[in-house]
C-alpha positions in Angstrom: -152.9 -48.9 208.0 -153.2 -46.0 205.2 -156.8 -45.1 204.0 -154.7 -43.2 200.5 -154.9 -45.7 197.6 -152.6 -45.4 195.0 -152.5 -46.6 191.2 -150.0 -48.2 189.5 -147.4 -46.2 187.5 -148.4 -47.9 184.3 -152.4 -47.7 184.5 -151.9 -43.7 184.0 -149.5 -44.1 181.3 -150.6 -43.6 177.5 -149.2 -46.7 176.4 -148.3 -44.6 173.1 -145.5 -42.5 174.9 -141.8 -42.8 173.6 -138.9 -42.6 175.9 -136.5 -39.5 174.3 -132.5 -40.1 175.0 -130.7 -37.2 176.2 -127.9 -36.6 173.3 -124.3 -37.5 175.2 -122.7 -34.8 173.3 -124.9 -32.2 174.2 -125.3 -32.9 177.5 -121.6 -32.7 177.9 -121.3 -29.5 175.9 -123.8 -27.9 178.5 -121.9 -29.5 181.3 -118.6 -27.8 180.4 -120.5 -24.5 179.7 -122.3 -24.4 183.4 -119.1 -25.9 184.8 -116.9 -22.3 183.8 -119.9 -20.2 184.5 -121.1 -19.2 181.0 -124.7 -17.8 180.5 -127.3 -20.4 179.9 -129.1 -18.4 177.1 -126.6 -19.4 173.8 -127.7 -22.6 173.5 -126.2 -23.5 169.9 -128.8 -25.9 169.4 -132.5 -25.1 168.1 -134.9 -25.0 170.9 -137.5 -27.6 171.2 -134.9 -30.2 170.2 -133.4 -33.5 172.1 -129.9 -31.5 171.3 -131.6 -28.3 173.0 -133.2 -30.8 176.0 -129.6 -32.4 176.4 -127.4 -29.0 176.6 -129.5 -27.3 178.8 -129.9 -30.5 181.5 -125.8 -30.5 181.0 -125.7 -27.1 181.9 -127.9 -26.8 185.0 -125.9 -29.9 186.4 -122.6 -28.5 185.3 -123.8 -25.1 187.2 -125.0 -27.3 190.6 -121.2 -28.7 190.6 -119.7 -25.5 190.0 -121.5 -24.1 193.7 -121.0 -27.2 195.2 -117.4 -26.8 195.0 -117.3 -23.2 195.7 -118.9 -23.8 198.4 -116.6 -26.6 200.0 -113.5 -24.8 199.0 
């Protein structure tokens, strides 16, 4: 029996909080970009921005791909 008590997931949400969308586009753009090994840091897209959020989650994915598959080469 566990003595930790935990809270639901929805009692410490604000109930005011929006869900953001990653932008497909973007996200794809980044992908391709990590995938051939360019820099992270030329973002085309303002930072701050869903646009900015989606190309740089692309990009870290498309870099995690890249090493796995150097790696199993």
């Amino acid at each position: 029996m566990s003595t930790t008590r935990q809270t639901p997931a929805a009692a410490s949400t604000p109930r005011d909080v929006r869900c953001l969308k990653e932008d497909a586009q973007c996200w794809y753009e980044g992908y391709r970009s990590g995938r051939l090994g360019l820099s992270l840091f030329p973002c085309p897209y303002p930072t701050g921005t869903i646009e900015s959020w989606s190309w740089t989650g692309g990009h870290i994915e498309g870099k995690a791909r890249r090493e796995k598959d150097e790696r199993h080469a």
